[in-house]
C-alpha positions as CSV (number, residue, x, y, z in Angstrom):
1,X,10.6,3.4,0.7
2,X,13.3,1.1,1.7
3,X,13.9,1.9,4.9
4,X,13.3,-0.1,8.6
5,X,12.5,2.5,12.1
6,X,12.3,0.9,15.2
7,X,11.8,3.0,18.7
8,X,11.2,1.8,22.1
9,X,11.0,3.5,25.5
10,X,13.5,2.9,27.7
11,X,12.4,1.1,30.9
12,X,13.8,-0.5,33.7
13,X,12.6,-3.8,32.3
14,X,13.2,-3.1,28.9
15,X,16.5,-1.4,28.0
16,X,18.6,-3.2,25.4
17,X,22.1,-1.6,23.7
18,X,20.6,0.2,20.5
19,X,24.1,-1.0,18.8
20,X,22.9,-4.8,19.6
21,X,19.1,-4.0,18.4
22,X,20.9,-2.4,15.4
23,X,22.8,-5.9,14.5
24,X,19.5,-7.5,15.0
25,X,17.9,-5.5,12.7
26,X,20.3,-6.4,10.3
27,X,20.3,-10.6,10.8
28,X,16.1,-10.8,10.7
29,X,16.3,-8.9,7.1
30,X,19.8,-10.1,5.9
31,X,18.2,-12.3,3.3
32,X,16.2,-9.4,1.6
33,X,19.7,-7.1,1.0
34,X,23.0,-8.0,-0.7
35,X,24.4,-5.7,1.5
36,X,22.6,-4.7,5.0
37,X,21.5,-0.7,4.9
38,X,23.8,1.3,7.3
39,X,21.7,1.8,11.2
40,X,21.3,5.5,12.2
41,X,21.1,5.3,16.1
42,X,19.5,8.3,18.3
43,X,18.9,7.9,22.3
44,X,17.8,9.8,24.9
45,X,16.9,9.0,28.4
46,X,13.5,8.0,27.9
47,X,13.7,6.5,24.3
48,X,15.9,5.1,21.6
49,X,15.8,4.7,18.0
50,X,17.4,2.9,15.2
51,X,16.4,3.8,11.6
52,X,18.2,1.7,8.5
53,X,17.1,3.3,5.2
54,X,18.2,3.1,1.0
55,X,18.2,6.8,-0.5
56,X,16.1,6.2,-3.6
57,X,17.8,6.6,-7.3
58,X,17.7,10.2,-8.0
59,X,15.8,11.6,-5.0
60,X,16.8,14.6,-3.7
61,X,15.2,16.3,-0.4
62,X,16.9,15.0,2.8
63,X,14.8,12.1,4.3
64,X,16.9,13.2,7.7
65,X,18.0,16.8,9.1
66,X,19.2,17.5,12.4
67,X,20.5,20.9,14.1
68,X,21.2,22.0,17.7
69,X,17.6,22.1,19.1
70,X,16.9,18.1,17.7
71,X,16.5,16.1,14.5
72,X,13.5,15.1,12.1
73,X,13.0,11.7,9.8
74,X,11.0,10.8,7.2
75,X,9.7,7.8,7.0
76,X,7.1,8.3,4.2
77,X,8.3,11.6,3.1
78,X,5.1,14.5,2.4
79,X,4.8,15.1,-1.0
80,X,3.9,18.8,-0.1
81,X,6.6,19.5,2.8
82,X,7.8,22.5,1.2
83,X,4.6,24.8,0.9
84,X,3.1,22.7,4.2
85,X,6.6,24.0,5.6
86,X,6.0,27.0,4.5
87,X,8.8,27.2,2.2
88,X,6.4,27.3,-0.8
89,X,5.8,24.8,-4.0
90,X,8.6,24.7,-6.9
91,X,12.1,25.4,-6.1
92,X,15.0,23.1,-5.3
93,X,14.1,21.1,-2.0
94,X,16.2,22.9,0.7
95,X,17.5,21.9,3.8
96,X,15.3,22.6,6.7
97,X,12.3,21.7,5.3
98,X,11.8,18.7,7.3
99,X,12.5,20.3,10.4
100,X,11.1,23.4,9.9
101,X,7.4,21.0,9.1
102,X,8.2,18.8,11.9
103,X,7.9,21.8,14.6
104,X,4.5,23.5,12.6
105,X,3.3,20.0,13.5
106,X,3.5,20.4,16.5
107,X,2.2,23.5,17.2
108,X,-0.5,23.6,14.5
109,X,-1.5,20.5,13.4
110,X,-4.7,20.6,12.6
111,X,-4.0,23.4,10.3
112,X,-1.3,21.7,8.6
113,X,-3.0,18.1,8.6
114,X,-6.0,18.8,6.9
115,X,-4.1,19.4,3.4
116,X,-1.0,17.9,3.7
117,X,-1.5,14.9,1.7
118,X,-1.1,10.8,2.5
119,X,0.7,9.3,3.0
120,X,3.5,10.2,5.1
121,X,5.1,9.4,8.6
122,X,7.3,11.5,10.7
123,X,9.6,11.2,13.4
124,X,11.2,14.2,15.4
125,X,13.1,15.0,18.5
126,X,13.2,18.3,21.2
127,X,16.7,18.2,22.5
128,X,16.0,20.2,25.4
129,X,12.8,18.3,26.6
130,X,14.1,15.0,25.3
131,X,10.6,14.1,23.7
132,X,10.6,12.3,20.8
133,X,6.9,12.8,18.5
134,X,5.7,10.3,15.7
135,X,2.8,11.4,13.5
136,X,1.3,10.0,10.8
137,X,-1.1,11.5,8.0
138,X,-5.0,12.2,8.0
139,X,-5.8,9.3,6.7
140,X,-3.3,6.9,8.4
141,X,-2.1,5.9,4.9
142,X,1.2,5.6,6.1
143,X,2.2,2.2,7.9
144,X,3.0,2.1,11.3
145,X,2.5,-0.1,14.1
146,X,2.7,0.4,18.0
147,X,2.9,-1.9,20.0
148,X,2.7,-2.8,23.7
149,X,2.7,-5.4,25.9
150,X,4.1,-5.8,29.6
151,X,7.0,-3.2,30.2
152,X,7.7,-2.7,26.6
153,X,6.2,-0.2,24.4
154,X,7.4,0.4,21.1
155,X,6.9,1.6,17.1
156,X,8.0,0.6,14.2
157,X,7.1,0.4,10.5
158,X,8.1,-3.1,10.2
159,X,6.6,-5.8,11.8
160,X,9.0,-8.6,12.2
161,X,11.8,-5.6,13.4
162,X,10.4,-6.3,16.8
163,X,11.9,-9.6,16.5
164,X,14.8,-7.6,17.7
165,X,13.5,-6.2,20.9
166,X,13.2,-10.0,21.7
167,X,9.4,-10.2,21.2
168,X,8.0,-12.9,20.0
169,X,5.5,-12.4,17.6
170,X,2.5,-14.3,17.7
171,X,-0.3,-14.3,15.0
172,X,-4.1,-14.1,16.2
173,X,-6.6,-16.6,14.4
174,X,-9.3,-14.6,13.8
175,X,-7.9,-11.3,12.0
176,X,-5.9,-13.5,9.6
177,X,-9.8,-14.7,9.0
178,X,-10.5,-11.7,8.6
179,X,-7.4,-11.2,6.5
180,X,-7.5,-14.0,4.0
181,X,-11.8,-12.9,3.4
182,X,-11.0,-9.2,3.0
183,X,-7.7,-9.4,1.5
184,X,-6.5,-6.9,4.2
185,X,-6.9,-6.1,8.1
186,X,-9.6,-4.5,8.8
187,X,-9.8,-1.5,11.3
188,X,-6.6,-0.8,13.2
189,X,-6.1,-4.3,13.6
190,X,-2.5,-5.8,12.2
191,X,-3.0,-9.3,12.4
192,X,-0.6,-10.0,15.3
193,X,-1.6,-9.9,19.4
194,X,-0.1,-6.8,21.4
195,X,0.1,-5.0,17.9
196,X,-1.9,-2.4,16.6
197,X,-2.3,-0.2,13.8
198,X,-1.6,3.8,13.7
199,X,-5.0,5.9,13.2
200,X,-5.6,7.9,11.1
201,X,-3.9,11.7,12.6
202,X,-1.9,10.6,15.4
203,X,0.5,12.0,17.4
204,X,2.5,10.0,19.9
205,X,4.8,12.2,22.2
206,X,6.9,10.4,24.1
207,X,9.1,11.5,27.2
208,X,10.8,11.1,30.2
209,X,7.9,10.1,32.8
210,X,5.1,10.3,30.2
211,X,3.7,8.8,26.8
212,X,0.8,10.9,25.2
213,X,-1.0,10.2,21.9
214,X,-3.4,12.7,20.4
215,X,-5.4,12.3,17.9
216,X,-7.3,14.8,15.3
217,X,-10.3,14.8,13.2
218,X,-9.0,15.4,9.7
219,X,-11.3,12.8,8.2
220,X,-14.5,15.0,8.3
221,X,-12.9,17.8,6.4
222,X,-12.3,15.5,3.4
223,X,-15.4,13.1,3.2
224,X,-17.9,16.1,4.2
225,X,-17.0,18.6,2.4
226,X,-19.0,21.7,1.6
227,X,-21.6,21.6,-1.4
228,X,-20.1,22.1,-5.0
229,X,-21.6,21.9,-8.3
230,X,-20.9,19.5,-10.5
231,X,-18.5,21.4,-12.6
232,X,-16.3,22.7,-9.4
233,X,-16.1,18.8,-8.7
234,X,-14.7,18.1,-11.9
235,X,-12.1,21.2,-11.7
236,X,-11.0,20.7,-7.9
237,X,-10.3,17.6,-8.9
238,X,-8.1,18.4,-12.2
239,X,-6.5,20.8,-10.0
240,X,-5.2,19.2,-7.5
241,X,-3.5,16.7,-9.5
242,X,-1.5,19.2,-11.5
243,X,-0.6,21.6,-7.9
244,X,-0.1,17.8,-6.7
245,X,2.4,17.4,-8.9
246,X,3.9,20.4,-9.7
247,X,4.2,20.5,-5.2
248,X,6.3,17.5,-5.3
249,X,8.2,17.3,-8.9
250,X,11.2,19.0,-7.4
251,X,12.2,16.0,-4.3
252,X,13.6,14.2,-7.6
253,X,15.6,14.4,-10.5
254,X,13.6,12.2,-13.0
255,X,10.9,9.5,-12.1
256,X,9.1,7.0,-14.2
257,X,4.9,6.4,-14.6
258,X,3.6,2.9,-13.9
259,X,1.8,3.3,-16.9
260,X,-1.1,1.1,-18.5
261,X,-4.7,0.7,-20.6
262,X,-6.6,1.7,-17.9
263,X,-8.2,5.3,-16.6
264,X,-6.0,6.2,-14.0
265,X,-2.5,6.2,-15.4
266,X,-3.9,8.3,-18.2
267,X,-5.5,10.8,-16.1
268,X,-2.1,11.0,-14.6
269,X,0.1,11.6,-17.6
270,X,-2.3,14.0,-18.7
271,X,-1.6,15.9,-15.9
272,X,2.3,15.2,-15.8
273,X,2.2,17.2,-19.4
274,X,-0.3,19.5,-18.3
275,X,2.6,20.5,-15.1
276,X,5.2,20.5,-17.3
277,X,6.9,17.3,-15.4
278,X,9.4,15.1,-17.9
279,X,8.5,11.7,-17.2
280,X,9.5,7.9,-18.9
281,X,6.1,6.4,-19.4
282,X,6.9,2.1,-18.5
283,X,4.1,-0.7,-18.7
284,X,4.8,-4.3,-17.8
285,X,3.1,-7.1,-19.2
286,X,3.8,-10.0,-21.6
287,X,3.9,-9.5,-25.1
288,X,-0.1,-9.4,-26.1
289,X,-1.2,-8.2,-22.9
290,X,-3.7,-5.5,-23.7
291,X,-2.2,-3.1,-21.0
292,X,1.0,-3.2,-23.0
293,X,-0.5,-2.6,-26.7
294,X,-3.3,0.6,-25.2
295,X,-0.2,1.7,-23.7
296,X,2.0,1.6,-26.7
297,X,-1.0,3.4,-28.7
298,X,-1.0,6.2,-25.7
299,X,2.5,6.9,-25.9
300,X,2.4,7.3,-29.4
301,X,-0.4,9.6,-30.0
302,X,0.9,11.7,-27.1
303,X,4.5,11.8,-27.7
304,X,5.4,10.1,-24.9
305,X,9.3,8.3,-24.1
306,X,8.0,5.0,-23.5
307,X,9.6,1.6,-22.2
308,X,8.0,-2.1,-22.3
309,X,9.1,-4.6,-20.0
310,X,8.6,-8.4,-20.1
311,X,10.5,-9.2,-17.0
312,X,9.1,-9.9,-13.6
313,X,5.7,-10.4,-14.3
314,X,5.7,-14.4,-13.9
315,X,6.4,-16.5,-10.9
316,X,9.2,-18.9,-10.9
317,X,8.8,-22.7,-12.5
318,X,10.5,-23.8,-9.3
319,X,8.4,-24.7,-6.1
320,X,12.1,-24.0,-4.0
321,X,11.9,-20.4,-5.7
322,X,8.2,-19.8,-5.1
323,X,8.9,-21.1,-1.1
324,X,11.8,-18.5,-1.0
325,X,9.6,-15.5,-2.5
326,X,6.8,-15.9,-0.6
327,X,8.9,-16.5,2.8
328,X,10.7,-13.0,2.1
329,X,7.6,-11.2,1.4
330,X,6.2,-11.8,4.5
331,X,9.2,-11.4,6.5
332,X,9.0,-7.8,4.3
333,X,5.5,-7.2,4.3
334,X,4.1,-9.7,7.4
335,X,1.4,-10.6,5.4
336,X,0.4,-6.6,4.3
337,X,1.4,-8.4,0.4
338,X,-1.5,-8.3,-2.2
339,X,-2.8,-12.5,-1.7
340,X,-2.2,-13.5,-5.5
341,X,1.8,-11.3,-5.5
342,X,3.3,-12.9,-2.9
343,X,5.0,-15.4,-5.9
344,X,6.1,-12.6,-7.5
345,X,8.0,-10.8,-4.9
346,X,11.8,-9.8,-6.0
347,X,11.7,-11.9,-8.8
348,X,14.7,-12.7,-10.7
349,X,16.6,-13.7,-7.1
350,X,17.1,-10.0,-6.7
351,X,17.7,-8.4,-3.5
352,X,15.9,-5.4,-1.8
353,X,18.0,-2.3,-3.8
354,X,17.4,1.3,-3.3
355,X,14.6,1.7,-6.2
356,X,13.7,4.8,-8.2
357,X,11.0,7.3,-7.6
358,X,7.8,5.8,-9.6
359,X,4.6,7.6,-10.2
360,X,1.7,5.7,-10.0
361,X,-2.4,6.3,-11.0
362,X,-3.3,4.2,-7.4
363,X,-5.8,5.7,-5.7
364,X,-8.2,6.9,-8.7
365,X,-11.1,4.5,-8.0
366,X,-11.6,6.8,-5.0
367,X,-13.7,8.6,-7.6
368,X,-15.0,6.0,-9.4
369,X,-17.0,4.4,-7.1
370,X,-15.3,1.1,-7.2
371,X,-18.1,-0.8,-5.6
372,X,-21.1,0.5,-7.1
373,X,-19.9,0.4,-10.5
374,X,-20.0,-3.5,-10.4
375,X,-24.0,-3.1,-11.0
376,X,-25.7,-1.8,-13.9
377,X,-28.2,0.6,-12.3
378,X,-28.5,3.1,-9.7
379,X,-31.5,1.0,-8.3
380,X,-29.9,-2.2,-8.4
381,X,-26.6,-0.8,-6.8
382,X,-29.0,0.6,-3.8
383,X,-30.7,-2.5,-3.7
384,X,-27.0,-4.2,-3.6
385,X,-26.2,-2.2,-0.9
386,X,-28.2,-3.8,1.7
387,X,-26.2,-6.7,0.9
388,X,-22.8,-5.3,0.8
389,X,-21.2,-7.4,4.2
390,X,-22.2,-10.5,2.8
391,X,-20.9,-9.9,-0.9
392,X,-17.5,-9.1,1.3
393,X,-18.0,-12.6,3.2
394,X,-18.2,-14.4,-0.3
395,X,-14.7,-14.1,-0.5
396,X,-14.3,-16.3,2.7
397,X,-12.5,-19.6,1.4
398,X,-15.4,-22.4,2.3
399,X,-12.6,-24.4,4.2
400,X,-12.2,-21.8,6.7
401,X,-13.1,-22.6,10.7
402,X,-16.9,-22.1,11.7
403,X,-16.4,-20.5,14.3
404,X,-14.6,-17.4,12.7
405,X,-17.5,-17.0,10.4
406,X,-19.4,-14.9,12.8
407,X,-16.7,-12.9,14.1
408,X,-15.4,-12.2,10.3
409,X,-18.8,-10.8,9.7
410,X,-19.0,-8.4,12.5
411,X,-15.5,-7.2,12.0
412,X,-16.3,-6.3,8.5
413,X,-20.0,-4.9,9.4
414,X,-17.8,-2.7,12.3
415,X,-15.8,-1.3,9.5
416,X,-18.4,-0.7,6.9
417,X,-20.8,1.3,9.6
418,X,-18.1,3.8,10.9
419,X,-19.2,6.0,7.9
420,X,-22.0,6.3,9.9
421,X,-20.2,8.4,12.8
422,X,-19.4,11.1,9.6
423,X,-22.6,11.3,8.6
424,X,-22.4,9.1,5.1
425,X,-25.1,6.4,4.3
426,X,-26.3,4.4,1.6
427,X,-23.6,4.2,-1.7
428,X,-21.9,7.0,0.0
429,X,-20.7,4.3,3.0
430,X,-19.5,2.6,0.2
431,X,-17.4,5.3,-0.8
432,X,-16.2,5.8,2.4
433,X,-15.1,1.6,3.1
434,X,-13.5,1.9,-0.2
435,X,-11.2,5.0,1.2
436,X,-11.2,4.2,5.0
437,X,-10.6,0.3,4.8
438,X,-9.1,-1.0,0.9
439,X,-7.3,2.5,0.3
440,X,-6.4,3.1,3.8
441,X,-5.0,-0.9,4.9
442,X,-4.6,-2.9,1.7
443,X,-3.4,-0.4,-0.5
444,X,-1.2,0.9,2.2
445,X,0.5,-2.6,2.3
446,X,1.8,-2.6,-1.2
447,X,2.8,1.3,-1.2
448,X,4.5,0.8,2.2
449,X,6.7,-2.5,0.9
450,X,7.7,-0.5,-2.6
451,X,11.7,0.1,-2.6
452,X,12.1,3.7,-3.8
453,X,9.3,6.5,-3.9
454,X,6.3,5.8,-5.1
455,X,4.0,8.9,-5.4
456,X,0.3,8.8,-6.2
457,X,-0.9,12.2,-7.6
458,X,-5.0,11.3,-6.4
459,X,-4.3,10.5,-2.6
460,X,-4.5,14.4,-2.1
461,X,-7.4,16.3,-0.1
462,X,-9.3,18.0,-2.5
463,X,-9.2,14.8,-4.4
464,X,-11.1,13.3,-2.1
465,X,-13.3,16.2,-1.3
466,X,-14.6,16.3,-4.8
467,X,-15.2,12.5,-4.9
468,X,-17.4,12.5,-1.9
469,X,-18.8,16.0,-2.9
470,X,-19.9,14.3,-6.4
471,X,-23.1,12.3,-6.4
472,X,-22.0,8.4,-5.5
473,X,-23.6,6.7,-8.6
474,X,-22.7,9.0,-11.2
475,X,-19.3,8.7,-10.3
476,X,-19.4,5.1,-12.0
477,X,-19.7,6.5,-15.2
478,X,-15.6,8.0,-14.2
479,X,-16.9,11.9,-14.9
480,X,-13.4,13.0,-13.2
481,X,-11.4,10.9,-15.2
482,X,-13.4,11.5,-18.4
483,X,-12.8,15.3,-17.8
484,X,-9.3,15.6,-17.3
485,X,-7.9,13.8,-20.3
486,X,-10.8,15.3,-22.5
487,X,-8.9,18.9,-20.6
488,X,-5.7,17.7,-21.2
489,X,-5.5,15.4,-23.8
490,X,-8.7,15.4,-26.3
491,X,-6.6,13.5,-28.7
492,X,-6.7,10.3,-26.1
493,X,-10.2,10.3,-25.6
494,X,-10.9,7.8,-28.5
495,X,-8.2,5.4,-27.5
496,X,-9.7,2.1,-25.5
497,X,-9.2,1.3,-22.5
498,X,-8.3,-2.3,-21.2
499,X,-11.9,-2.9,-20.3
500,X,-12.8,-2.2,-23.6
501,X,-10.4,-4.0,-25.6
502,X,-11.7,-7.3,-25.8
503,X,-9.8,-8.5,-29.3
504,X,-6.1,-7.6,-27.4
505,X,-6.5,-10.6,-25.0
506,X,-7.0,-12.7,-28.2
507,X,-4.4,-10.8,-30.2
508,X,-1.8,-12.1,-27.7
509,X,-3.2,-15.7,-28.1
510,X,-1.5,-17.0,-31.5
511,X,-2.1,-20.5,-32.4
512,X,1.6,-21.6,-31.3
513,X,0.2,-20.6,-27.7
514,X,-3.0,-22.5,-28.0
515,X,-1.6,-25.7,-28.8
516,X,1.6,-25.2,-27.0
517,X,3.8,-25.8,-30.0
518,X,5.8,-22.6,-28.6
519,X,7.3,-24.8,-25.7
520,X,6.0,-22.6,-23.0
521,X,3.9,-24.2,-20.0
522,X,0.1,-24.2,-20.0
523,X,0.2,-22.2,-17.0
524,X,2.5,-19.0,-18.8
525,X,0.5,-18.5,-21.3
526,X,-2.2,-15.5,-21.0
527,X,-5.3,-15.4,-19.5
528,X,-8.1,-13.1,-19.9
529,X,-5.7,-10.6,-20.2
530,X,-3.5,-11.6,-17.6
531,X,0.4,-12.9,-17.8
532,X,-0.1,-16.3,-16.7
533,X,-3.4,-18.3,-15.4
534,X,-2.8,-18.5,-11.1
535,X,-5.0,-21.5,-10.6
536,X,-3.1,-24.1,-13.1
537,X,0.1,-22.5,-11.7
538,X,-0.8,-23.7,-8.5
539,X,-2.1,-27.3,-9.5
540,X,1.1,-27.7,-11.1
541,X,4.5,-25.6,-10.2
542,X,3.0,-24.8,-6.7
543,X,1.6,-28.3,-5.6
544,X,4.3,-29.5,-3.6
545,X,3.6,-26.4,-1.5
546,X,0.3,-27.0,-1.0
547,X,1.0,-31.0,-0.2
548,X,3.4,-29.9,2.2
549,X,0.9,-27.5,4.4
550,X,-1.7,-30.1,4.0
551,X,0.4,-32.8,5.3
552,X,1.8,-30.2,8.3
553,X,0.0,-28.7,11.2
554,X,0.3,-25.2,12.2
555,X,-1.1,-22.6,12.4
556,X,-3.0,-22.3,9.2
557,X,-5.5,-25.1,11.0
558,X,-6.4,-22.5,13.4
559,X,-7.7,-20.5,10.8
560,X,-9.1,-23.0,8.2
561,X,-10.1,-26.6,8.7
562,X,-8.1,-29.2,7.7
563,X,-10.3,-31.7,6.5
564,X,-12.1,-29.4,4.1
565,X,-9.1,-27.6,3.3
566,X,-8.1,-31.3,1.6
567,X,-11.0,-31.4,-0.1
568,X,-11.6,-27.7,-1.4
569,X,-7.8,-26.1,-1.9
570,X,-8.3,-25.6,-5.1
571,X,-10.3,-22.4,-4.0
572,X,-7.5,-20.3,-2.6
573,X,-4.6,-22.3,-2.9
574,X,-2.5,-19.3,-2.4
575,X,-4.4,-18.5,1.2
576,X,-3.2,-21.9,2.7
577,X,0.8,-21.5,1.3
578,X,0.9,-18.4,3.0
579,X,-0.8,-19.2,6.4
580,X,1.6,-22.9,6.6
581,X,4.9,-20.4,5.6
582,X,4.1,-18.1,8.1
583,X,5.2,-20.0,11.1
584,X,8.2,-20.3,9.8
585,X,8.6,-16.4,9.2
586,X,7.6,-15.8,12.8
587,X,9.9,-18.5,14.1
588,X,12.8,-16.9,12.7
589,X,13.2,-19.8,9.7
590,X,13.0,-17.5,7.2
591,X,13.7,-19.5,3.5
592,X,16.3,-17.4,2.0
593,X,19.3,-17.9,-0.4
């Protein structure tokens, strides 16, 4: 959602005028919002809190409630607040529901965190013991960030908002090596020193004279689940997607699906039909982009109300423009951004705006083995296994620093061996990275930087308990996918997918494209199936970017060398823009308008 939440204890060396952190708050992000979202304010003698938020398009549950015994805020509101609240599914989203939630937290949460589903983030108050709780979901989905360092301890779901507590953000070498190799930060780390990431099931309580975070084991409930057959996989998992949606369908009034040619957006209408849920199918991609003519194909067999959109799918043909986007996505997103959609952030010169509730098929390789898949037997995918830390370290740009190779590598091992502690080995650790580190950090990034609600029907428990009750390598075959739309939708099932559908790249290649008769540059034409090809974008448009960070020091040449850098740029040109524009983000010299 579009929203920013900063809180802070109050301390004797740390006490600033929440009005004055609230005007902050509004300067650092001025350049992201044509006009600057209205501050909600809340103190008390041990903490205080300012919250600035956009009310999606046609949401309708209360993102804040408040009555004489204290107040609760959503940050990433629970999809299944109402029956978690004990208010039940379906039904117009009353008020109370956040509040009523918020207090079962804190009495039961283990009972309520083990199927309430990610993410979400909370925030709640006890008026007559002036604590103030923060809890995130079971699988720390949901970004948020603590940090503390001297007298000041604080949280916050933006990074660069402690810019307004006066801290001065600075970035540490070797997790942005770890960052530009993984494509995320792994573990809890952020990327930042003093700053770390929210595990998964925390709660923080904090109060006059004391600060207490807890912690609960919802994990093991989802990735060691009890034994099922086959077939009560497949079902549990059909299932929950339609109580999924059919739990959350009444917080809005209508919502579109981030629809496409590939598996998981059609398991996902499939089961919007299946709940009964009215929903405006929308795919973006160039004209001749496969995802956009599967798509099409879907929508007519099944009926669908469907909506093609060209726009915002290319980066800008001006360098300035490209400088500007990426600046504001990392003042946005701190570097949390996809690598290769940085460009592409608010394109069109658009502001920040309140956004729409979107539905999306994220999450669906959790059941599809994303890793294992990549090989073409079980054997060979074991064999691959043994290998797995240093297929990650292949994505290490060869101009980085030596001596981060080393600690890059034991980072990642560190992450893919905490399966271990739940009992998972071989694939099944693979499984678990996929969910714990790229679902869990990376994905988290994009969902979190999203204006409007973005809801993902497959990040629910049982979900994820039939995935890792399912045998690993058979799940590349996509048995849970394959299911459901043979359930709901037999009449799909001989439609390609974009995998499949090798001709549509060349159908969108005419001979006008080819030998540029058409007047577009090389670089916007398609490309493998994609809207434009990155690498000649950046040898041509977004050279001057990369001259000017090779010609500058900075902080990118603590994380990559310079002198190979000049030689070998060409191999993640987008890595070293983003490092050399970052000082400027953390300095405050943010490129706007």
């Amino acid at each position: 959602m579009t929203n920013i939440f900063l809180l802070w204890r109050r301390t004797t060396g740390c006490d600033p005028d929440p009005e004055q952190v609230a005007a902050k708050l509004q300067a650092i992000f001025a350049p992201l919002f044509e006009d600057p979202p209205k501050p909600r304010i809340r103190r008390t003698s041990a903490t205080a809190m300012v919250h600035l938020d956009r009310v999606p398009r046609g949401w309708r549950a209360p993102l804040f409630e408040e009555d004489q015994d204290g107040w609760a805020l959503a940050l990433d509101y629970p999809v299944n607040a109402r029956s978690s609240a004990g208010a039940g599914a379906g039904g117009s989203p009353q008020t109370g529901t956040l509040l009523r939630l918020c207090r079962k937290l804190q009495g039961e949460p283990m009972l309520l965190l083990k199927e309430m589903a990610p993410p979400f983030s909370l925030v709640w108050s006890n008026s007559r013991t002036e604590e103030i709780r923060v809890q995130n979901d079971g699988l720390g989905h949901a970004q948020l960030f603590e940090y503390e360092r001297g007298s000041l301890w604080a949280v916050t779901n933006r990074v660069f908002a402690l810019r307004a507590l006066g801290v001065e953000l600075e970035p540490v070498p070797e997790e942005w090596a770890a960052r530009m190799t993984l494509g995320w930060f792994p573990l809890n780390l952020t990327g930042y020193r003093g700053l770390r990431f929210f595990l998964p099931a925390t709660q923080v309580c904090v109060a006059p004279h004391r600060l207490v975070r807890t912690r609960f084991e919802i994990l093991p409930h989802w990735v060691t689940p009890a034994t099922l057959a086959r077939e009560e996989c497949l079902e549990l998992a059909r299932h929950s997607l339609v109580r999924q949606i059919q739990d959350a369908a009444p917080l809005w009034e209508k919502a579109s699906l981030l629809f496409s040619g590939g598996r998981d957006s059609r398991v996902i209408a499939t089961a919007l039909r299946t709940a009964g849920v009215e929903f405006l199918a929308r795919v973006g991609g160039a004209a001749g982009n496969p995802d956009v003519i599967i798509a099409a194909r879907l929508a007519q067999a099944g009926g669908l109300t469907f909506e093609a959109s060209q726009g915002g799918h290319l980066p800008p043909a001006d360098p300035l423009e490209t400088h500007r986007r990426i600046s504001l996505a990392l003042l946005w997103e701190a570097g949390y951004r996809i690598t290769g959609k940085h460009e592409l952030f608010l394109p069109r010169g658009e502001y920040l705006g309140r956004g729409g509730v979107k539905i999306s098929g994220k999450h669906g390789e959790i059941g599809r083995a994303f890793y294992a898949k990549k090989f073409g037997t079980e054997a060979e995918a074991r064999r691959q296994e043994e290998r797995f830390i240093e297929r990650m370290m292949g994505s290490m740009p060869s101009f980085t620093r030596r001596r981060w190779k080393h600690r890059v590598r034991d980072l990642i091992a560190e992450a893919y061996y905490a399966a271990d502690s739940y009992g998972l080995s071989d694939l099944a650790r693979q499984d678990f990275f996929y969910l714990h580190e790229r679902t869990r950090r990376l994905a988290s990034g994009s969902h979190s930087a999203k204006a409007g609600f973005v809801f993902a029907p497959f990040m629910n428990p049982d979900y994820i308990r039939a995935s890792f009750a399912y045998p690993s390598y058979e799940k590349t075959a996509s048995p849970f996918h394959e299911y459901i739309v043979a359930t709901h939708a037999p009449n799909w099932a001989d439609i390609p997918y974009t995998s499949d559908f090798e001709a549509a790249t060349h159908a969108g290649k005419g001979v006008g494209e080819e030998d540029g008769s058409d007047g577009r540059e090389e670089w916007q034409r398609l490309t493998d199936g994609k809207d434009y090809d990155s690498m000649r974008y950046w040898q041509t448009v977004g050279r001057p970017l990369v001259d000017d960070a090779l010609g500058s020091d900075g902080f990118w040449t603590e994380v990559f060398d310079p002198d190979s850098a000049r030689e070998q740029w060409q191999e993640a040109p987008q890595k070293l823009v983003i490092l050399h524009l970052l000082d400027d983000v953390v300095e405050g010299r943010t490129f706007g308008r």
